[in-house]
N, CA, C and O atoms as a Maestro MAE file, in Angstrom:
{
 s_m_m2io_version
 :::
 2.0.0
}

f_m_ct {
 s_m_title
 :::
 protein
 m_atom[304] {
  # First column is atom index #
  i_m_mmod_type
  r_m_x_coord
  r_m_y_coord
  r_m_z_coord
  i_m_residue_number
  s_m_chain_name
  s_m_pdb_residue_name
  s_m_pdb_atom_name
  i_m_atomic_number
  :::
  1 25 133.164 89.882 107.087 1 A "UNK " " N  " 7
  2 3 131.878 89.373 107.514 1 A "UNK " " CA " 6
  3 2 132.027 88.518 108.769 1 A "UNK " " C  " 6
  4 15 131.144 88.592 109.624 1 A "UNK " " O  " 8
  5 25 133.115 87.682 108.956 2 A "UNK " " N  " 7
  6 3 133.326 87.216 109.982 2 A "UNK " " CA " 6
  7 2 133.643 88.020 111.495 2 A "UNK " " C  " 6
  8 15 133.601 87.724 112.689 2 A "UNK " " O  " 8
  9 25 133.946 89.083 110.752 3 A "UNK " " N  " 7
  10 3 134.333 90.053 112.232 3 A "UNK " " CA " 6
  11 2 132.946 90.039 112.717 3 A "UNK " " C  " 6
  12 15 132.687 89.388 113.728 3 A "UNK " " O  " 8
  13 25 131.933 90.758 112.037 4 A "UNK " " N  " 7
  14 3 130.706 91.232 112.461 4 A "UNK " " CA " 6
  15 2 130.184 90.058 113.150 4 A "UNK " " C  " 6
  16 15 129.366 90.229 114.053 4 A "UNK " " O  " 8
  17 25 130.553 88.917 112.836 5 A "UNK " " N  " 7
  18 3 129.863 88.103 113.677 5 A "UNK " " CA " 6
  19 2 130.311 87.493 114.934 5 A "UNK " " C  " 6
  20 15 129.578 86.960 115.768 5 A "UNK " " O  " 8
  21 25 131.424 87.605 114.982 6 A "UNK " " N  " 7
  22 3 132.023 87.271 116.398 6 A "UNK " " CA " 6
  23 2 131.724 87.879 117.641 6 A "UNK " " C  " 6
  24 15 131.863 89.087 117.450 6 A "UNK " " O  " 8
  25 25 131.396 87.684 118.780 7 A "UNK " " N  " 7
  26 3 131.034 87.962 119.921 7 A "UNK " " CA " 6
  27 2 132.067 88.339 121.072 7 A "UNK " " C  " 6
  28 15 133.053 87.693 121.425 7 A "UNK " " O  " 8
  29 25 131.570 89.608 121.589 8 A "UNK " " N  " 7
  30 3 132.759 90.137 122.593 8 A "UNK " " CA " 6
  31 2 132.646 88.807 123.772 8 A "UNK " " C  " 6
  32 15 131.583 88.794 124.393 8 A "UNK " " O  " 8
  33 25 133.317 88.070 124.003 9 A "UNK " " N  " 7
  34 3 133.593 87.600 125.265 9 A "UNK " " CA " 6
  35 2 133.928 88.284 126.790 9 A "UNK " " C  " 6
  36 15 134.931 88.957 127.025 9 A "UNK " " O  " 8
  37 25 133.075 88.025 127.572 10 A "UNK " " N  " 7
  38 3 133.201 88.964 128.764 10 A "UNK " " CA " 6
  39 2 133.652 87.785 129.734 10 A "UNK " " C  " 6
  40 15 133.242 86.628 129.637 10 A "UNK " " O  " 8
  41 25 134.542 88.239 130.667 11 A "UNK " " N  " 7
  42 3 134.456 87.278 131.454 11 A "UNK " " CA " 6
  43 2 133.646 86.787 132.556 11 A "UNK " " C  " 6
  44 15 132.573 87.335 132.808 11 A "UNK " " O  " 8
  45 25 134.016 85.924 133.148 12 A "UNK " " N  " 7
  46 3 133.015 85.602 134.264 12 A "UNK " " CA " 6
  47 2 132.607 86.563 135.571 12 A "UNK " " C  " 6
  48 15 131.475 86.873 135.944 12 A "UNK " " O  " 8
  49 25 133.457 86.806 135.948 13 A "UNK " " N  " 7
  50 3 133.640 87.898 136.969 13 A "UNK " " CA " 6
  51 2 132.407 89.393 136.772 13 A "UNK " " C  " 6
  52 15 131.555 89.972 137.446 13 A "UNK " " O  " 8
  53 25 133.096 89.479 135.240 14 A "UNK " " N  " 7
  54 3 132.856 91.386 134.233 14 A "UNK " " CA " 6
  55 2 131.723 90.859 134.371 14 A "UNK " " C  " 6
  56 15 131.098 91.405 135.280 14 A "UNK " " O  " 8
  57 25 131.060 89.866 133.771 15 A "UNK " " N  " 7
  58 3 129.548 89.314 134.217 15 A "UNK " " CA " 6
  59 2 128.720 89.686 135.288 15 A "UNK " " C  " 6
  60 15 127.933 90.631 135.350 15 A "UNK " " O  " 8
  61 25 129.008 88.774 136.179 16 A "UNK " " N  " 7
  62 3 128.818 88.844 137.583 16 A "UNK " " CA " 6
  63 2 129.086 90.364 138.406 16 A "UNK " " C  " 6
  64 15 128.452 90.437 139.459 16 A "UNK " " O  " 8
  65 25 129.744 91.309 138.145 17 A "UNK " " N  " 7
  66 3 129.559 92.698 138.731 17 A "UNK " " CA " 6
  67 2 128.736 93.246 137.789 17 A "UNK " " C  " 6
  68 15 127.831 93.858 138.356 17 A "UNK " " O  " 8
  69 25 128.651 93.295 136.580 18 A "UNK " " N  " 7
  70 3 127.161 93.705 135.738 18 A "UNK " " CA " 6
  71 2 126.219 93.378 136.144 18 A "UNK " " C  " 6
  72 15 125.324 94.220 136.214 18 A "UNK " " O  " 8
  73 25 126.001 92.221 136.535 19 A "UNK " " N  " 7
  74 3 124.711 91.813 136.567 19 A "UNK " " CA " 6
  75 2 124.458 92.543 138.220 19 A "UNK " " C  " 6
  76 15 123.294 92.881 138.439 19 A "UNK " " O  " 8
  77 25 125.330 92.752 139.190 20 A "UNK " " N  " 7
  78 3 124.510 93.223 140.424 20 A "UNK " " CA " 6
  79 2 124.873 94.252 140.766 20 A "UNK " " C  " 6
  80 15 124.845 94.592 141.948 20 A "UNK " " O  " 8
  81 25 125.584 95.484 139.188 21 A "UNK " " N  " 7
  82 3 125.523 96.470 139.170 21 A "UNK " " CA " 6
  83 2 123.932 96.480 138.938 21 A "UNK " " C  " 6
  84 15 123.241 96.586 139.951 21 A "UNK " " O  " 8
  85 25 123.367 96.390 137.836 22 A "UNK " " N  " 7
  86 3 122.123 96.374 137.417 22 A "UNK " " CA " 6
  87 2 121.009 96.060 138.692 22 A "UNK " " C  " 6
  88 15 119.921 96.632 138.762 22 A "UNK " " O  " 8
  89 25 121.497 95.034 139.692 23 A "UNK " " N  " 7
  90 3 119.844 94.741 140.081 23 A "UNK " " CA " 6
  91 2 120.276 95.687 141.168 23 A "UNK " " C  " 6
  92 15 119.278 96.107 141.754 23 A "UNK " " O  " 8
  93 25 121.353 96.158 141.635 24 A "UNK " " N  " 7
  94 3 121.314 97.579 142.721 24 A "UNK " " CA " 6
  95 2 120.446 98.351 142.295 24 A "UNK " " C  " 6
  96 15 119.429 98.467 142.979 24 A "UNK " " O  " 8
  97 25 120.577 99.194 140.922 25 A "UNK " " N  " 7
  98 3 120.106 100.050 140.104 25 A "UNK " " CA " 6
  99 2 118.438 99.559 140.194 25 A "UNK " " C  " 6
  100 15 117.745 100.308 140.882 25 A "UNK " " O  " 8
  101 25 117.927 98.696 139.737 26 A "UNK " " N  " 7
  102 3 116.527 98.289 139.832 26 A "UNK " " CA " 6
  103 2 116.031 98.474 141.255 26 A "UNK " " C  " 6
  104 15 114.992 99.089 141.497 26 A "UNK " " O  " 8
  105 25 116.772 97.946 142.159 27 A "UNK " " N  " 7
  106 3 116.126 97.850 143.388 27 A "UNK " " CA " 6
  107 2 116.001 99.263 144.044 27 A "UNK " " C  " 6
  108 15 115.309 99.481 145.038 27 A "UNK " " O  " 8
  109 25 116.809 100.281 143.327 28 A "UNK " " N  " 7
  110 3 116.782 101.588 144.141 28 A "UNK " " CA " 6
  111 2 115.245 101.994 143.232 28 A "UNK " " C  " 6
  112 15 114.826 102.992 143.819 28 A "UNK " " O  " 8
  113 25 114.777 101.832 142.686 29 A "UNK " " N  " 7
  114 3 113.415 101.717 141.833 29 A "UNK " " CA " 6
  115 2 112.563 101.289 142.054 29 A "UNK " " C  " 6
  116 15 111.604 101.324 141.283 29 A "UNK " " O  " 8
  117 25 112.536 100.570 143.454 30 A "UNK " " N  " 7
  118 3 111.469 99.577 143.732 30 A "UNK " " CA " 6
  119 2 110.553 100.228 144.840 30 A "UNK " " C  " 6
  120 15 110.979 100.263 145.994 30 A "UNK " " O  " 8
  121 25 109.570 100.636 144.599 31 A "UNK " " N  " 7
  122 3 108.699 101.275 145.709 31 A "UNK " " CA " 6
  123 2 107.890 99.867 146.465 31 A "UNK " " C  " 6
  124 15 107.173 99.043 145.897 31 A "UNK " " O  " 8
  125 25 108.294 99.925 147.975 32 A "UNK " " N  " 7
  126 3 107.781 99.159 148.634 32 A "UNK " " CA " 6
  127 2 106.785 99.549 149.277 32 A "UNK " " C  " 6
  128 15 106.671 100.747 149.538 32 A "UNK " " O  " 8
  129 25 105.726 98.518 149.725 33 A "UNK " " N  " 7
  130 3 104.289 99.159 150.029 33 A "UNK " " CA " 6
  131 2 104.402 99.406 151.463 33 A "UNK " " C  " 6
  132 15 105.539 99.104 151.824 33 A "UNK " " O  " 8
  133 25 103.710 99.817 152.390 34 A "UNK " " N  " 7
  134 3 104.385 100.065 153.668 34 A "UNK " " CA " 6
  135 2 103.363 98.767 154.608 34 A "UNK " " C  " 6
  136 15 102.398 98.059 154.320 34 A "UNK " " O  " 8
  137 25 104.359 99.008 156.018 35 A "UNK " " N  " 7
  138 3 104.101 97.422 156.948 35 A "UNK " " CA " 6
  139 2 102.236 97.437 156.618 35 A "UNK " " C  " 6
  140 15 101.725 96.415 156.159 35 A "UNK " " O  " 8
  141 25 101.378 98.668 156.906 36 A "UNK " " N  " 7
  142 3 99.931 98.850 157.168 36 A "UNK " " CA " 6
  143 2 99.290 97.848 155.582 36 A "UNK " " C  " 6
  144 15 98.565 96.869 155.404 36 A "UNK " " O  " 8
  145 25 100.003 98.721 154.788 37 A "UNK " " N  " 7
  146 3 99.432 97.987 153.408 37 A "UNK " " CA " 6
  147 2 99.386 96.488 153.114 37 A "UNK " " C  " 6
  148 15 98.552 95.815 152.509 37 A "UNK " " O  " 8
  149 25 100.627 96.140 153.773 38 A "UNK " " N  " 7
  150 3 100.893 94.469 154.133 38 A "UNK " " CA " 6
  151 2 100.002 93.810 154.568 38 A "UNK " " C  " 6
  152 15 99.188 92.975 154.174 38 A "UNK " " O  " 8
  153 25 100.320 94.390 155.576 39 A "UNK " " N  " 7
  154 3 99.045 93.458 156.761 39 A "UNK " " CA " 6
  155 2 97.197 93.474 156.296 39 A "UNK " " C  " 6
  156 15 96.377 92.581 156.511 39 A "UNK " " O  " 8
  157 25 96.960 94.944 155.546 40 A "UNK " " N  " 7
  158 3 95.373 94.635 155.171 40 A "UNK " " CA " 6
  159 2 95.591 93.537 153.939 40 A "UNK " " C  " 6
  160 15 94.803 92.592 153.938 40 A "UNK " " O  " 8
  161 25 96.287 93.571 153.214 41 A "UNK " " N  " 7
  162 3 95.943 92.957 151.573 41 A "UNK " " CA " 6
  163 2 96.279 91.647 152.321 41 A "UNK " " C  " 6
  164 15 95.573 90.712 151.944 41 A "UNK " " O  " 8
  165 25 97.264 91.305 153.381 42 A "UNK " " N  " 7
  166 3 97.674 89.491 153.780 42 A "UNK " " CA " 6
  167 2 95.884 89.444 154.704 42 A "UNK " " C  " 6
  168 15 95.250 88.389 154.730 42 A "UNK " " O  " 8
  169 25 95.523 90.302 155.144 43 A "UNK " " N  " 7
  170 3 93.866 89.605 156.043 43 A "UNK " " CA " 6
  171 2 92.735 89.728 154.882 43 A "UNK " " C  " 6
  172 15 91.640 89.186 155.026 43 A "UNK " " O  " 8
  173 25 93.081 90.501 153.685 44 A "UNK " " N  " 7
  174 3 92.017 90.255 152.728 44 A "UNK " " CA " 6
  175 2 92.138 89.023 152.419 44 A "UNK " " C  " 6
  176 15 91.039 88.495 152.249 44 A "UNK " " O  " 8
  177 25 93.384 88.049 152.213 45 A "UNK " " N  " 7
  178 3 93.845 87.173 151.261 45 A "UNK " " CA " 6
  179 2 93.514 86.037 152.010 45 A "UNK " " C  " 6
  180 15 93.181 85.029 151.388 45 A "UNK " " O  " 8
  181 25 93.546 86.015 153.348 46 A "UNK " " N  " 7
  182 3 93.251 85.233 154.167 46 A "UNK " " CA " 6
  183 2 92.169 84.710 154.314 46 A "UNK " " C  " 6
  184 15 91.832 83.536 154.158 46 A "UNK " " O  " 8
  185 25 91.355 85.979 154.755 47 A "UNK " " N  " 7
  186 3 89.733 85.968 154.765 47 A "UNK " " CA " 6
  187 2 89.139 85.360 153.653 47 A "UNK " " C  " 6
  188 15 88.429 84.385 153.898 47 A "UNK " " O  " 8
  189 25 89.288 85.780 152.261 48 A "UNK " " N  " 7
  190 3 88.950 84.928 151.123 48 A "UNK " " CA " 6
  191 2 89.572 83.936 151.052 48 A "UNK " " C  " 6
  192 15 88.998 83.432 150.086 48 A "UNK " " O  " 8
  193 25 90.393 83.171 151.355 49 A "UNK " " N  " 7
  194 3 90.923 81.780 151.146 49 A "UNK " " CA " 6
  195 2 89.818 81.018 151.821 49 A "UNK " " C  " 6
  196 15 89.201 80.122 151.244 49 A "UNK " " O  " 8
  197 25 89.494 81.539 153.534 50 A "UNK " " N  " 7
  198 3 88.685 81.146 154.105 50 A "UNK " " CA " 6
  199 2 86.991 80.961 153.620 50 A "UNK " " C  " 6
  200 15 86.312 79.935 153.565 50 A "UNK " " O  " 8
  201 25 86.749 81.930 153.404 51 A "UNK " " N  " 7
  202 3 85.490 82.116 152.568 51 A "UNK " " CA " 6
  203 2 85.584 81.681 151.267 51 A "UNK " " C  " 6
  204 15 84.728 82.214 150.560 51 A "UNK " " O  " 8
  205 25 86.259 80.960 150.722 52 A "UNK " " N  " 7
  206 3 85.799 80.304 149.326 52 A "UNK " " CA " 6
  207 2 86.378 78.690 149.602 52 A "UNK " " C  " 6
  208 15 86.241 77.851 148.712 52 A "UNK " " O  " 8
  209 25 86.990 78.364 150.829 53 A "UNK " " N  " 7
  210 3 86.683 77.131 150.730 53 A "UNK " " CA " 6
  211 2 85.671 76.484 152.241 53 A "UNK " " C  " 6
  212 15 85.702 75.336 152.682 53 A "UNK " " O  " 8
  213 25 85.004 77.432 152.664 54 A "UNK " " N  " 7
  214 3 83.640 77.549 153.014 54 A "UNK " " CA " 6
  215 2 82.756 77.315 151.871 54 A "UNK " " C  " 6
  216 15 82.155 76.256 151.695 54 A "UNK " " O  " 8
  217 25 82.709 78.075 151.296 55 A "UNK " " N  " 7
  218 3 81.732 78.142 149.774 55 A "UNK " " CA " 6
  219 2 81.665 76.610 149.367 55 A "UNK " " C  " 6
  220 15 80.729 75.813 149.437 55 A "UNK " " O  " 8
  221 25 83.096 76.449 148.873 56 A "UNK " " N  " 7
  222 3 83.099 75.187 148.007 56 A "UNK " " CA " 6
  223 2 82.897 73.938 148.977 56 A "UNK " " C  " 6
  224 15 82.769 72.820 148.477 56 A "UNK " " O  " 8
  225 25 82.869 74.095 150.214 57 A "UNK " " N  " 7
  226 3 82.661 72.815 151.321 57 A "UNK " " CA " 6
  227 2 81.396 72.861 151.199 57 A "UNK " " C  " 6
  228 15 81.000 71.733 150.907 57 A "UNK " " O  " 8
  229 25 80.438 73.696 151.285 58 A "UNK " " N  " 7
  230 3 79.091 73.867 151.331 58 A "UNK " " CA " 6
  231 2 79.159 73.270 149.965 58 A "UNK " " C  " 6
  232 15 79.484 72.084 150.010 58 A "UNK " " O  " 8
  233 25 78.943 73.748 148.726 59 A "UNK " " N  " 7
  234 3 78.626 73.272 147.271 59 A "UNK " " CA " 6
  235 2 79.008 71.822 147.113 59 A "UNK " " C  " 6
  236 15 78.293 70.987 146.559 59 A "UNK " " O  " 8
  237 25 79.835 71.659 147.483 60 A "UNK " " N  " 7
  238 3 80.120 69.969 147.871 60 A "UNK " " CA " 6
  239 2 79.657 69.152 148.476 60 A "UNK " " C  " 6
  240 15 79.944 68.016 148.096 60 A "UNK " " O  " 8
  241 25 79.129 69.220 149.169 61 A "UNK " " N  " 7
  242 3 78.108 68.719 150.107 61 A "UNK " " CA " 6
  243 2 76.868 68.801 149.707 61 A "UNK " " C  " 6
  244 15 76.135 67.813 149.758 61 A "UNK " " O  " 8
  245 25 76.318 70.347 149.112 62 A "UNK " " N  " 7
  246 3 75.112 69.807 148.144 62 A "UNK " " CA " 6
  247 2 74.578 69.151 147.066 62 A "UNK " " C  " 6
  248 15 73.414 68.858 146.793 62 A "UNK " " O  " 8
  249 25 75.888 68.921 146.350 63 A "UNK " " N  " 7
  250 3 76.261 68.336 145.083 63 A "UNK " " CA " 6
  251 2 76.016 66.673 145.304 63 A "UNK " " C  " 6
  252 15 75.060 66.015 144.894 63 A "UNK " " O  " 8
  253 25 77.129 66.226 146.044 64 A "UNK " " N  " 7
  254 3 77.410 64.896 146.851 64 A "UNK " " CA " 6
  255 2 75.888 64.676 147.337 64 A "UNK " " C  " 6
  256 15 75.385 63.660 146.857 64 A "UNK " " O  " 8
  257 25 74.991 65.480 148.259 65 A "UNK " " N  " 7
  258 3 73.458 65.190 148.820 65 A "UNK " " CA " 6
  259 2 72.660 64.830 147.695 65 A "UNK " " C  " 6
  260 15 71.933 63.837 147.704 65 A "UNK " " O  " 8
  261 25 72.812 65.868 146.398 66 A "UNK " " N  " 7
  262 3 72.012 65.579 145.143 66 A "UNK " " CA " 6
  263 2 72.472 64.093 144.455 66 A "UNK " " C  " 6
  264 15 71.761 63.094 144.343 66 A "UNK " " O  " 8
  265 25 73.293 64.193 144.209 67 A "UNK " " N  " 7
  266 3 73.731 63.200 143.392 67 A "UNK " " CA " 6
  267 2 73.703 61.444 144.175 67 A "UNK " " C  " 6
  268 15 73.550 60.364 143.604 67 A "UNK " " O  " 8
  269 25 73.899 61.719 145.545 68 A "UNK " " N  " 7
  270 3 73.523 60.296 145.933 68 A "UNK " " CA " 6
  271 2 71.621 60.156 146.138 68 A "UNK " " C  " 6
  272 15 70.930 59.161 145.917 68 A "UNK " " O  " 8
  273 25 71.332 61.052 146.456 69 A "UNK " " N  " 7
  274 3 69.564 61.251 145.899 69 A "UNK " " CA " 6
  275 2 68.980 60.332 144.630 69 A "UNK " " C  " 6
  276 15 68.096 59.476 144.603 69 A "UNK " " O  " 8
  277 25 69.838 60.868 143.609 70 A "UNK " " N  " 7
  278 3 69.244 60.657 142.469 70 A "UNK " " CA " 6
  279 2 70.189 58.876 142.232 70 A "UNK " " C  " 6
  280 15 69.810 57.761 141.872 70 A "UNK " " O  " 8
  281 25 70.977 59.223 142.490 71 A "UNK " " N  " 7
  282 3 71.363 57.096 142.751 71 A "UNK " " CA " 6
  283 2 70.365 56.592 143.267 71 A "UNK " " C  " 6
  284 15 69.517 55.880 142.727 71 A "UNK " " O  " 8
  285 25 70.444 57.030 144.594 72 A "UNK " " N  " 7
  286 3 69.175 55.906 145.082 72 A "UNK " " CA " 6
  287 2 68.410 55.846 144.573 72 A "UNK " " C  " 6
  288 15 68.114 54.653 144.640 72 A "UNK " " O  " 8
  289 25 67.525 56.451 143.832 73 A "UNK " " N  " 7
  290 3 66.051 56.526 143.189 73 A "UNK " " CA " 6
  291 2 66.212 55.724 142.043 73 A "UNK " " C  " 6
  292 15 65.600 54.666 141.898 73 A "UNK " " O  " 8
  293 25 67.019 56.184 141.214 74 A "UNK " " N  " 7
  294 3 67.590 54.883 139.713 74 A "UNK " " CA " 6
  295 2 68.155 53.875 140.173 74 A "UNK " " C  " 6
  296 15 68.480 53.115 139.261 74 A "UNK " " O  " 8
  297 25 68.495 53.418 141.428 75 A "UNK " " N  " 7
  298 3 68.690 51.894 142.220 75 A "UNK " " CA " 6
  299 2 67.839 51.365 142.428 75 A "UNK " " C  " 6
  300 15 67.671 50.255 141.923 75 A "UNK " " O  " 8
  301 25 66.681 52.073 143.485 76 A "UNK " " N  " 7
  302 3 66.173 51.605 143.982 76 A "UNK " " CA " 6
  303 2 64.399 51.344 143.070 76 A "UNK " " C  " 6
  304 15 63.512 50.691 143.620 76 A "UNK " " O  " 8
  :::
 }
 m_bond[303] {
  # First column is bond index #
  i_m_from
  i_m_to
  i_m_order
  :::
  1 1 2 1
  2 2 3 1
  3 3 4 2
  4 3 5 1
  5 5 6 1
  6 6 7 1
  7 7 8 2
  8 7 9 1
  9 9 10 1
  10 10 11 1
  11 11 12 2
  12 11 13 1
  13 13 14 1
  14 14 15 1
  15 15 16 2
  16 15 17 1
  17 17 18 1
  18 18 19 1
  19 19 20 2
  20 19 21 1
  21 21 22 1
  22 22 23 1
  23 23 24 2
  24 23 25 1
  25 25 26 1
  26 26 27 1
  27 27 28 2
  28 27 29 1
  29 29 30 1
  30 30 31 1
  31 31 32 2
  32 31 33 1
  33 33 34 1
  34 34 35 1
  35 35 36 2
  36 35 37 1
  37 37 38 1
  38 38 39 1
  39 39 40 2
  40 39 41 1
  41 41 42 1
  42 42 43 1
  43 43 44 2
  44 43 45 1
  45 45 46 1
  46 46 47 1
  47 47 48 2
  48 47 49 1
  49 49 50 1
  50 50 51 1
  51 51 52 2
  52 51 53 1
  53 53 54 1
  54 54 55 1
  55 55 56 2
  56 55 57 1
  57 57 58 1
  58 58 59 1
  59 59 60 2
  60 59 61 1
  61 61 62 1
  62 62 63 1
  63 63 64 2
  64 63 65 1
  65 65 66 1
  66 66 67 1
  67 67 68 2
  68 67 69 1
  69 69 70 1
  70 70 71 1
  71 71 72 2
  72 71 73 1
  73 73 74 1
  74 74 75 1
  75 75 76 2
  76 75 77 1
  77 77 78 1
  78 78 79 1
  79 79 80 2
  80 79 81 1
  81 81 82 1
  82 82 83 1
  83 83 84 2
  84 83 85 1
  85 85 86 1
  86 86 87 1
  87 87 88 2
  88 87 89 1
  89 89 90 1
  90 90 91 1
  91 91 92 2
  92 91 93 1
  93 93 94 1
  94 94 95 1
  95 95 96 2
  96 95 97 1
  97 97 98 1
  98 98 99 1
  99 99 100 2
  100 99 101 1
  101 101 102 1
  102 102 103 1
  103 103 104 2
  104 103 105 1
  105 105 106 1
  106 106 107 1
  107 107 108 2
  108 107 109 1
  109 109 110 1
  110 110 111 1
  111 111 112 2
  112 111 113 1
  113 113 114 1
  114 114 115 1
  115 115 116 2
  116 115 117 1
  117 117 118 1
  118 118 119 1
  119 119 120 2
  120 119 121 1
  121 121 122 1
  122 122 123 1
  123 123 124 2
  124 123 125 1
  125 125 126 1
  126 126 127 1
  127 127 128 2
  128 127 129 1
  129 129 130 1
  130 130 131 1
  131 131 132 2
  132 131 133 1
  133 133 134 1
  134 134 135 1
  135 135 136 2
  136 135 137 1
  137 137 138 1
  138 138 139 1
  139 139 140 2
  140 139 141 1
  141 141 142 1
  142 142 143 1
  143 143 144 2
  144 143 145 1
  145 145 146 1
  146 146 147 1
  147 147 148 2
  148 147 149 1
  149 149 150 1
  150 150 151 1
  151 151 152 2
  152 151 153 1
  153 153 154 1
  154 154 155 1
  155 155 156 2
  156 155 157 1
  157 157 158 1
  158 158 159 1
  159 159 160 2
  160 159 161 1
  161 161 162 1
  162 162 163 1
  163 163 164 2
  164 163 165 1
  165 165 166 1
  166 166 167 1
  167 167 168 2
  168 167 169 1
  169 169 170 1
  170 170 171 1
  171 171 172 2
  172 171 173 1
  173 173 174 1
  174 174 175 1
  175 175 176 2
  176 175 177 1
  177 177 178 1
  178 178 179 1
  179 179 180 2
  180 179 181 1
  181 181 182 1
  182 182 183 1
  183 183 184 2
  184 183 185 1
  185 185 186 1
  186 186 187 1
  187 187 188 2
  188 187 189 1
  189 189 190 1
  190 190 191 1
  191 191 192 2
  192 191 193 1
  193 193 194 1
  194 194 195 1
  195 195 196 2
  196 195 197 1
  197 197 198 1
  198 198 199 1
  199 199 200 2
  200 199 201 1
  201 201 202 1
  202 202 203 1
  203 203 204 2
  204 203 205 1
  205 205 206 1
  206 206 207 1
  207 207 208 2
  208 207 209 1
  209 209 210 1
  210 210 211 1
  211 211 212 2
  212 211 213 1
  213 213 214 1
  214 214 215 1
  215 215 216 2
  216 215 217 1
  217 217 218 1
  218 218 219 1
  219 219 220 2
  220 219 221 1
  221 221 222 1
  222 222 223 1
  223 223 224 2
  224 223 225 1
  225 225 226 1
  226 226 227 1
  227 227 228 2
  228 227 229 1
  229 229 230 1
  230 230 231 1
  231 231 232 2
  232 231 233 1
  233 233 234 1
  234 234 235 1
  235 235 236 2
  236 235 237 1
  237 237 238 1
  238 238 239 1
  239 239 240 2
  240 239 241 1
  241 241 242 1
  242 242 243 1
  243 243 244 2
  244 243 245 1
  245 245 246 1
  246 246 247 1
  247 247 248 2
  248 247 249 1
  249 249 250 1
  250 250 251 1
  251 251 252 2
  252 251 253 1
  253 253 254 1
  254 254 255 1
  255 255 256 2
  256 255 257 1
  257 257 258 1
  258 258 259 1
  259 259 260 2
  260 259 261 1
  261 261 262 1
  262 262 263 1
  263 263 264 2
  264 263 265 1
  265 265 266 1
  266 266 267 1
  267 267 268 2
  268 267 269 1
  269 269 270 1
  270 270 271 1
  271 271 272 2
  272 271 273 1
  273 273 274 1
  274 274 275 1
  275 275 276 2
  276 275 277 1
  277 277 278 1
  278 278 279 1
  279 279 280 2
  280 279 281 1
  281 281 282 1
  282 282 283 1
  283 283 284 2
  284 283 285 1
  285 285 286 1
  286 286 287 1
  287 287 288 2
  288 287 289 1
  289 289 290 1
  290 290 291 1
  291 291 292 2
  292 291 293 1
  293 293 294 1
  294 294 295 1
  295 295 296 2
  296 295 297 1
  297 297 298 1
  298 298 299 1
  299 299 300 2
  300 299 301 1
  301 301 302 1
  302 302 303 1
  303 303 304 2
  :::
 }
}
């Protein structure tokens, strides 16, 4: 019972060429998108970063307009 439980020890090295046997193997697997595909999805990503903190600068500002509105009125 003790056999079954003991663990092959590998060394450090046997490790280390496994492991970048393996990510060779993965990476020959890896379909990359091409330069064109890049560049539209990075100006979509852009453009909406831009346009939603447009959005939220605007909503902030109407929020902030409302809400000091309604102070003054229960102040004043």
């Amino acid at each position: 019972m003790a056999d079954e439980l003991e663990v092959k020890k590998e060394s450090f090295i046997e490790n280390t060429r496994q492991y970048l046997t393996d990510i060779r193997g993965e990476m020959k697997r890896v379909t990359w998108p091409s330069r064109q595909k890049v560049e539209s999805t990075t100006l979509v990503v852009v453009v909406s970063v831009f346009a939603f903190a447009a959005y939220f600068s605007i909503l902030d500002k109407v929020i902030q307009a409302t809400v000091v509105a309604g102070y003054d009125k229960l102040v004043k």
